[in-house]
C-alpha positions in Angstrom: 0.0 0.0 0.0 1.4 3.5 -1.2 1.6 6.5 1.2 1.0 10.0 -0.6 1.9 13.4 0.5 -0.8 16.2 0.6 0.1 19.4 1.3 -0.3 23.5 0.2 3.3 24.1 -0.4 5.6 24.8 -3.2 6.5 22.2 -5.4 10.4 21.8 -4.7 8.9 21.7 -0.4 6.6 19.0 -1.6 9.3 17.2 -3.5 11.9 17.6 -1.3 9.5 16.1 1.8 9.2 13.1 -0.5 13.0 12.1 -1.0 13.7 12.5 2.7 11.1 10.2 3.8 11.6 7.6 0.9 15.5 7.7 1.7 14.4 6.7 5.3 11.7 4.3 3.9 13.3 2.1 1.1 10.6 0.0 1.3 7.5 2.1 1.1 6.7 4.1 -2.1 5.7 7.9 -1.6 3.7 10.1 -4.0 2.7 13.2 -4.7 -1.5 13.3 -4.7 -1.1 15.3 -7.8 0.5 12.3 -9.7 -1.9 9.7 -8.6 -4.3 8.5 -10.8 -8.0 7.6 -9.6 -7.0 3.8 -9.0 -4.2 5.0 -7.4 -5.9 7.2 -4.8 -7.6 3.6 -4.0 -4.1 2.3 -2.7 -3.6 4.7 0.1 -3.6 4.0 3.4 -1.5 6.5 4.9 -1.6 10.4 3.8 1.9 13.0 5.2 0.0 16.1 4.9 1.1 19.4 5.1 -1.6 22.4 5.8 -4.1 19.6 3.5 -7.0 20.3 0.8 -9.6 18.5 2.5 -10.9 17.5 -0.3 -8.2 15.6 -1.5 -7.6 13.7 1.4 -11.3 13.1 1.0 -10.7 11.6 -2.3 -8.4 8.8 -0.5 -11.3 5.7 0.1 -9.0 3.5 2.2 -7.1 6.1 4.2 -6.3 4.7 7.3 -4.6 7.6 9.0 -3.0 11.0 9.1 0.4 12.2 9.7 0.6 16.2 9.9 4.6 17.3 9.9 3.2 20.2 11.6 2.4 20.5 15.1 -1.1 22.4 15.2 -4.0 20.2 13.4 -6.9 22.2 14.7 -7.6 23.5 10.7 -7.7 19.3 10.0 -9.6 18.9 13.2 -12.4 21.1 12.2 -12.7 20.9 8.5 -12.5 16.8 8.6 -14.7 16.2 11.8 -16.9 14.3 9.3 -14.1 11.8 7.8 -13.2 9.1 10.7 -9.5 8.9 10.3 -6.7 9.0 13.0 -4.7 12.4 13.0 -1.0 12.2 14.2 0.4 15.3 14.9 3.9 16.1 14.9 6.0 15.5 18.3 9.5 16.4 17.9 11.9 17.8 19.9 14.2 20.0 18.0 10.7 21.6 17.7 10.4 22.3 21.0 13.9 23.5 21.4 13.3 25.9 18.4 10.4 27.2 20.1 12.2 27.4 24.2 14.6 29.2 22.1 12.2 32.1 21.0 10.6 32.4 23.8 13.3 33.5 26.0 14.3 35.7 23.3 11.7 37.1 22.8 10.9 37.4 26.9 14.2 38.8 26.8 13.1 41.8 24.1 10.9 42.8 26.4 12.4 42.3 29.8 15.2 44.6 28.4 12.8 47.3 27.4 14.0 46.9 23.4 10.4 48.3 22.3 11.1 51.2 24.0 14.7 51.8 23.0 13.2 50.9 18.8 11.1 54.2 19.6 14.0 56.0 21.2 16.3 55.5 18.1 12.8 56.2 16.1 12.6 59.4 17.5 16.6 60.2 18.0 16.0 60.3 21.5 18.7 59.5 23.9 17.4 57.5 26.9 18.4 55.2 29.3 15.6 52.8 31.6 16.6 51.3 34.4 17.8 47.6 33.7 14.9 44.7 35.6 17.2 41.5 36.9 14.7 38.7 35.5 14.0 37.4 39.0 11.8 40.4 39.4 10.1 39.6 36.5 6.6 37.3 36.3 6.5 35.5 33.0 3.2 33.1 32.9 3.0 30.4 30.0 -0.7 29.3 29.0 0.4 25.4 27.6 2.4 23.5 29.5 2.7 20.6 26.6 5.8 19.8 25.1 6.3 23.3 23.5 5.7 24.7 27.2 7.3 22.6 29.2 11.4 23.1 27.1 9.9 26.9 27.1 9.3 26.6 31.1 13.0 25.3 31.3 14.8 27.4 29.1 13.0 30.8 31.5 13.9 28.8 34.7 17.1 28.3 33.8 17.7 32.4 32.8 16.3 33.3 36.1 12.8 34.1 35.4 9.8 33.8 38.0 7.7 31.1 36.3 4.2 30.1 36.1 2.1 28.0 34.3 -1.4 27.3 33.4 -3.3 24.4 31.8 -6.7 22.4 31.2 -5.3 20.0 34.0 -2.8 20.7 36.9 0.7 19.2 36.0 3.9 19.6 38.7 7.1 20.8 37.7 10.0 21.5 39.5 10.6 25.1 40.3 7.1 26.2 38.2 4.0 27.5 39.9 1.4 25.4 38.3 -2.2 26.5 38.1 -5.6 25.2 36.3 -9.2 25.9 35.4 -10.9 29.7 35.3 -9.8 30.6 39.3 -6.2 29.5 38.5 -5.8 31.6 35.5 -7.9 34.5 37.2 -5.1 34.3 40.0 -2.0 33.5 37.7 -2.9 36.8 35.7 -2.9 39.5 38.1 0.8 38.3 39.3 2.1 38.3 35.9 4.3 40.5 34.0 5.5 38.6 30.8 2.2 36.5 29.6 3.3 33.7 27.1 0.1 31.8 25.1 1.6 28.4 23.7 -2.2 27.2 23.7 -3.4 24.8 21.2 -6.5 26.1 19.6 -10.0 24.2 20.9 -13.4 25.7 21.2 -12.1 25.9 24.9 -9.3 27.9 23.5 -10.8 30.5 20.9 -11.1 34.0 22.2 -9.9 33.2 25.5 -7.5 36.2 26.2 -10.6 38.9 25.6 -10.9 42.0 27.4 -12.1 40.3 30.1 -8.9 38.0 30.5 -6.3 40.3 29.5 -7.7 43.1 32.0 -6.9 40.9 34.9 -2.9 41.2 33.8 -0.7 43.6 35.8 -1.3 47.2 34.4 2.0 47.6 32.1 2.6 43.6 31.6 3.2 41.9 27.9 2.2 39.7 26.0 3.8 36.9 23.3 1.2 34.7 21.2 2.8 31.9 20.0 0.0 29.9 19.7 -3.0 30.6 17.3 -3.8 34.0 16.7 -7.8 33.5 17.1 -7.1 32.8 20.6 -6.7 36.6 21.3 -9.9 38.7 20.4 -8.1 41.5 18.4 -10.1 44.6 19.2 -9.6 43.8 23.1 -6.3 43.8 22.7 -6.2 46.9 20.7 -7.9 48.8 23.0 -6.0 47.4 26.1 -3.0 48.3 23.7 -4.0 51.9 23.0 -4.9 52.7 27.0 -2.0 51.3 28.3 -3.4 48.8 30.3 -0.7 46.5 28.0 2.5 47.8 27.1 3.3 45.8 24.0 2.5 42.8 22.7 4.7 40.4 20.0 2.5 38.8 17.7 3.5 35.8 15.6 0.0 34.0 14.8 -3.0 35.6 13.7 -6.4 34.7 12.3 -5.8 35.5 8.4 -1.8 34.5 7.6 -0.3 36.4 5.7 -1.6 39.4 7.8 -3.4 41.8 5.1 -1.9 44.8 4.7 -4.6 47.0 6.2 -4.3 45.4 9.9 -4.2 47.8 12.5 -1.6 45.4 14.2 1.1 46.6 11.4 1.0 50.6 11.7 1.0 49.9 15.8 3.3 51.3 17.9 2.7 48.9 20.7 3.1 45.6 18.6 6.1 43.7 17.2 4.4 41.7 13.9 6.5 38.5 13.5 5.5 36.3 10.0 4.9 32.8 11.7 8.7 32.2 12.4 9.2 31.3 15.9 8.9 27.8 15.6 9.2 26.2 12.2 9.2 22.4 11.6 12.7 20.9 10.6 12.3 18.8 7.5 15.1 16.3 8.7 14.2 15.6 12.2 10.3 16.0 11.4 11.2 13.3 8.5 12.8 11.3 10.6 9.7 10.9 13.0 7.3 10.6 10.7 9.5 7.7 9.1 9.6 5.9 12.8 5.7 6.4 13.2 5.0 4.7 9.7 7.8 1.9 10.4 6.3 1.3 13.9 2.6 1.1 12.6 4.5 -1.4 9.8 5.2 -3.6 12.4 2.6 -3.4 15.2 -0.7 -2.2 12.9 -1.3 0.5 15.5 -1.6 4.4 15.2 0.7 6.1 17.1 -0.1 8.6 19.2 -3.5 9.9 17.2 -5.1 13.1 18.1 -8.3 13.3 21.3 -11.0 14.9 18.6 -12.7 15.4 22.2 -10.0 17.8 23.5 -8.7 18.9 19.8 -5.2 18.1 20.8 
C-alpha cells in the first residue's frame, strides 16, 4: 500500500518532503497526490500532509490515518470532523527546542525594554531605563505541553519567576502550576510577561478577551505563539491603546499572511513576527514521521492519534 503526500506548499517543499522520507523508507513508495491516478488514490492507506486540501484527502477511500509534519491540526480537526481517520500530529523535539529558544528571546526583548529603545532611536531620543534583573520579572506560560514545558525550562534556567497554566494541573519542579478559570484568574494579576503556547480548541478560541487580558498587571506583555484566534483583536487593541498592556509580540494571527490594512502593522505597541518562531525541521520532522510509519509497519497501531474530544 502507497503512502501520498498532501500538502499546500511549493513544489520543490513538496518534492523535497518526498525524498527525505523515501531515503528513510526504502521499502514504502511515496507520492505526490497530484500524480496519482483515480486507481491510485484507492491504494492509500496513509496520507503526510502538510496544511491539507480537504478535499483531496477526501478523495483517499481507504485512508487509514493521518500524519501532519506540523504541530497544530486544529484546521484538519475542524474541517475533517466528518471523515473518521486518526490524525498524528507532529512531536519532535528539535521543535520544542526551536520554540524554548524564542521564547526566552523574545521574553528577553521585552524584559530589556527593546520596544522602547526601537522608539527612542525612532525618535533620535537619547534614553536610558533602568535595567529589571529577570528574577523580578513574572512570566506566565498558557500550555504547558511539550512546547511549554522546554519553554518553562529554558526561562527557569535564565532566572525568570515562572508560572504556568493548563486544562489540567501538572507539577514541575521550580514552576507554579495552576488550572481551570480561578487559577488563570489568580495566575494573571501576578504576571508580568504572559506567554500563550495554547493549542486552539473551542475551549481555547477568544480566551485572552478584554475580560482575560484586563486581569494582567497594568504595564505587563504579551507573546502569542499559539493561534492567533485565541486573542480577540479589538480587546487587545484597545488594552494596547490605553495602556493597560505595554506591547504585545504577535506571531500567529487569524488571516496568515496578515493583510496589509491590519491595525496590528501601523501599531506602535506591537512587534508583527510572519509565523517564524517555531518552524518544523524537515530532517528531524522526517525522521519521526518515518519511525511512526515503520512502527505502525510492524505493530498495525496508530501512534499517538489526536483526542477529537479535546482537539489536541
Amino acid at each position: 500500500m502507497a503512502i501520498s503526500f498532501v500538502g499546500q506548499v511549493p513544489e520543490d517543499e513538496r518534492d523535497d518532503w518526498i525524498k527525505r522520507l523515501s531515503d528513510l523508507l526504502p521499502g514504502e513508495t511515496i507520492r505526490a497526490f497530484e500524480d496519482l491516478s483515480e486507481a491510485d488514490k484507492h491504494e492509500i492507506e496513509i496520507a503526510v500532509v502538510a496544511n491539507p486540501e480537504p478535499a483531496k484527502l477526501e478523495a483517499l477511500p481507504n485512508l487509514k490515518w493521518i500524519h501532519s509534519v506540523w504541530a497544530g491540526v486544529e484546521r484538519m480537526m475542524a474541517e475533517l470532523s466528518h471523515l473518521d481517520v486518526p490524525i498524528v500530529r507532529l512531536v519532535d523535539p528539535e521543535l520544542s527546542r526551536v520554540m524554548g529558544e524564542a521564547v526566552l528571546a523574545w521574553t528577553y526583548y521585552l524584559q530589556r525594554d527593546m520596544p522602547k529603545y526601537r522608539d527612542g532611536q525612532k525618535n533620535k531620543a537619547w534614553i536610558q531605563h533602568a535595567y529589571k534583573y529577570p528574577w523580578e520579572v513574572n512570566v506566565t506560560l498558557l500550555g504547558l505541553g511539550a512546547l511549554g514545558m522546554e519553554a518553562a525550562r529554558r526561562l527557569k534556567e535564565a532566572g525568570f519567576q515562572v508560572n504556568g497554566w493548563s486544562r489540567n494541573l501538572k507539577e514541575i519542579d521550580g514552576i507554579s502550576c495552576h488550572c481551570g478559570t480561578d487559577g488563570l484568574t489568580e495566575v494573571l494579576g501576578k504576571t508580568d510577561i504572559l506567554v500563550s503556547l495554547l493549542p486552539l480548541t473551542a475551549q481555547t478560541r477568544g480566551l485572552l478577551s478584554k475580560e482575560r487580558l484586563s486581569q494582567l498587571k497594568s504595564g505587563a506583555n504579551l507573546i502569542n505563539f499559539a493561534r492567533g484566534p485565541i486573542i480577540v483583536d479589538e480587546d487587545l487593541i484597545m488594552l494596547l491603546d490605553t495602556g493597560h498592556i505595554a506591547h504585545a509580540v504577535l506571531d500567529v494571527f487569524a488571516v496568515e499572511p496578515l493583510p496589509e490594512t491590519d491595525p496590528y502593522w501601523s501599531h506602535p505597541s506591537v512587534t508583527v513576527l510572519p509565523h517564524i518562531s517555531a518552524p518544523s525541521d524537515i530532517n528531524s520532522a522526517s525522521s519521526i514521521v518515518a519511525d511512526n510509519i515503520a512502527s505502525y509497519r510492524k505493530t498495525g497501531e496508530v501512534p499517538g492519534a489526536v483526542d477529537r474530544s479535546s482537539g489536541y
